[in-house]
N, C-alpha and C positions, 0 to 999 in steps of 0.2 A: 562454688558457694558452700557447698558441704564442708570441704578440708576448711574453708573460713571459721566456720560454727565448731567443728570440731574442735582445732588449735584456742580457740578462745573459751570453751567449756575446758578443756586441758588447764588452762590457763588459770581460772577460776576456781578449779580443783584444787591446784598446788598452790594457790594465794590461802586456803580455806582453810589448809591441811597444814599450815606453817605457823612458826611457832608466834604465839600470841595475840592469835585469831581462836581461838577457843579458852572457856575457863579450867579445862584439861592441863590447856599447854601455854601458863600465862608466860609470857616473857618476863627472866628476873631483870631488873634496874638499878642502878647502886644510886640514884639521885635522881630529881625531878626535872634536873637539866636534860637530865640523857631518856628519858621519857617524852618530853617534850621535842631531844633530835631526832627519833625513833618517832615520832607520831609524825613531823612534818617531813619524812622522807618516805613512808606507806604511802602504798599502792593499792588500790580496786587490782581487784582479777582482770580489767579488763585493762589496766594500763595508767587509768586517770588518777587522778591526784585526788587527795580527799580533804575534805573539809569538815572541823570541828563542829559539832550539833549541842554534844553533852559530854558527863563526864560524872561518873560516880564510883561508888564500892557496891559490891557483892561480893558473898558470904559461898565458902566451896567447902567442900568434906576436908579440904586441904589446909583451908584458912583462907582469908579475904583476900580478894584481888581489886586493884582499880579498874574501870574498864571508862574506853573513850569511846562514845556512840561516836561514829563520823558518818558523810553521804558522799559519795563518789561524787564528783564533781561532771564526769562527762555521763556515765550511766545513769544516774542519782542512784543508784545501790546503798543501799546503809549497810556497814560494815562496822564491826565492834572490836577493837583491839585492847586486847587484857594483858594486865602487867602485874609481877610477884613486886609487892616492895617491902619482901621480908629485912632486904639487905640497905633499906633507905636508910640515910643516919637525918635525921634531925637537928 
């Protein structure tokens, strides 16, 4: 049961730590298509699939990012995925 708990905080770690899960490390986007393929292929740490809650902008030392609030579907974890769209064309 330990190596269980371990492997899935491992898990959780490197879901945390990847790119587009902090406003550190937004992921950049070239379009709001591939933002949208990129939202509905994330993952929870723990495996589940996530589902959309919200969805706004915040403001970083770097310039603004969008971020998608989500809730993991099998944990309910809320998870935030941040994305650059310096490179969006309009």
């Amino acid at each position: 049961m330990a190596a269980r708990s371990a492997r899935r905080s491992s898990r959780r770690r490197a879901a945390a730590s990847a790119p587009g899960r902090s406003a550190d490390r937004p992921l950049r986007i070239r379009s709001f298509r591939e933002l949208d393929e990129v939202a509905s292929k994330a993952r929870c740490g723990c495996g589940g699939s996530l589902h959309l809650l919200g969805e706004g902008s915040r403001s970083t030392p770097t310039g603004s990012v969008r971020v998608l609030r989500c809730e993991c579907e099998h944990c309910e974890e809320e998870v935030d995925l941040f994305f650059d769209l310096v490179e969006v064309r309009h």
